[in-house]
C-alpha positions in Angstrom: 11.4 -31.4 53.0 13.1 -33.0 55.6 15.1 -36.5 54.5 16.9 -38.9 56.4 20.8 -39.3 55.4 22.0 -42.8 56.0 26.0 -43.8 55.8 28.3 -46.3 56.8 27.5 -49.8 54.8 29.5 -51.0 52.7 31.6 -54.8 52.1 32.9 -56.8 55.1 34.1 -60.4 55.3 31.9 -63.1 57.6 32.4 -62.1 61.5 33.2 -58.7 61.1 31.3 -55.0 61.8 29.9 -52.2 60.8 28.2 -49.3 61.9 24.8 -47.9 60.4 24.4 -44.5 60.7 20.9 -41.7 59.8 20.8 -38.6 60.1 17.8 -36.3 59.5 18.9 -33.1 57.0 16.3 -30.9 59.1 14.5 -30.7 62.0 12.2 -33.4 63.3 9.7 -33.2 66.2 7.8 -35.0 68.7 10.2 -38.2 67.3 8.4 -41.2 68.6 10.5 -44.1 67.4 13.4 -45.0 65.6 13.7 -48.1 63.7 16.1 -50.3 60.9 14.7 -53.0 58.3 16.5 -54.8 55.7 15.4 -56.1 52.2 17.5 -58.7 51.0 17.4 -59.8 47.1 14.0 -61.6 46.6 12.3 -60.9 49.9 10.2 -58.6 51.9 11.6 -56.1 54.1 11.9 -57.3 57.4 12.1 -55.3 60.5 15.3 -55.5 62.0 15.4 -53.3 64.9 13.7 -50.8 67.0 13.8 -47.9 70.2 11.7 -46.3 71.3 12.0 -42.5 73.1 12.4 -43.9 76.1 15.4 -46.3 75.3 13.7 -49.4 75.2 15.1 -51.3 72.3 13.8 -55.1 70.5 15.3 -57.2 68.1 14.7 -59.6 65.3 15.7 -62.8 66.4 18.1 -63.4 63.6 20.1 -60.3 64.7 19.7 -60.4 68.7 22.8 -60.6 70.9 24.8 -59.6 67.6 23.4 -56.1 66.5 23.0 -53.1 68.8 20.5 -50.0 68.0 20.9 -46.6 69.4 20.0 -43.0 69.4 21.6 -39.7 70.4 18.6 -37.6 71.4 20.5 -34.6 70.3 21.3 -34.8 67.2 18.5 -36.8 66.3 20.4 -39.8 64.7 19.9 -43.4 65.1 22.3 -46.1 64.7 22.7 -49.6 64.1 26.2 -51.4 65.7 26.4 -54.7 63.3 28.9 -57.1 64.8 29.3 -60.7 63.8 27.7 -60.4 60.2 26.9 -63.3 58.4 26.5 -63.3 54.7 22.8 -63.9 55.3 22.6 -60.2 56.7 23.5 -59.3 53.0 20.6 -56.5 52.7 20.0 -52.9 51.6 19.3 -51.7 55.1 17.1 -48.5 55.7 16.6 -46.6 58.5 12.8 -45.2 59.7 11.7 -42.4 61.8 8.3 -42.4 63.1 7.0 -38.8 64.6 3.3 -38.0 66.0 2.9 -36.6 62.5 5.2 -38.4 59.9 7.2 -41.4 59.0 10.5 -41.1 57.0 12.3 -43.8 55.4 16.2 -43.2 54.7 17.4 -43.5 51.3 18.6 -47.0 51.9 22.6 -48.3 52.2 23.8 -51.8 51.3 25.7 -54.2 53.3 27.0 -57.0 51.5 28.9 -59.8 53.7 31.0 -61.5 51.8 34.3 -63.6 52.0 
């Protein structure tokens, strides 16, 4: 069964960057869209960010002008550029993968801003 490996969150200080990674561990077809959401302590998960197949990308408004989703086709990986955190992007962050047949949710990776 195929899962999707996320890496890269971790601790940063207010203003600073990281770089959300997911990978699936097999193959994936017909991928339609990739997507991020968040769950902070207490609250829903939120949708963060999206793209679609074609490259078009949308934002939360919390996050716009600050994070940055991409995708190499290739390898099948999406990723989420975080600059300028703010301790209210304090979340587990998971990635999603939606194909014409399946949706898969990455295991989740925390991001804790923090000074």
């Amino acid at each position: 069964q195929v899962q999707l490996v996320q890496s890269g969150g971790g601790l940063v200080q207010p203003g600073g960057s990281l770089r959300l990674s997911c990978a699936p561990s097999g193959s994936i077809f017909s991928i339609n869209s990739m997507y991020w959401y968040r769950q902070a302590p207490g609250k829903e998960r939120e949708l963060v960010a999206g793209i679609t197949s074609g490259g078009t990308t949308s934002y939360a408004d919390s996050v716009k002008d600050r994070f940055t989703i991409s995708r190499d086709h290739a390898k099948k990986t999406v990723y989420l550029q975080m600059n300028s955190l703010k301790p209210e992007d304090t979340a587990v962050y998971y990635c999603n993968i939606k194909s014409t047949y399946i949706t898969y949710w990455g295991q989740g990776t925390r991001v804790t801003v923090s000074s």
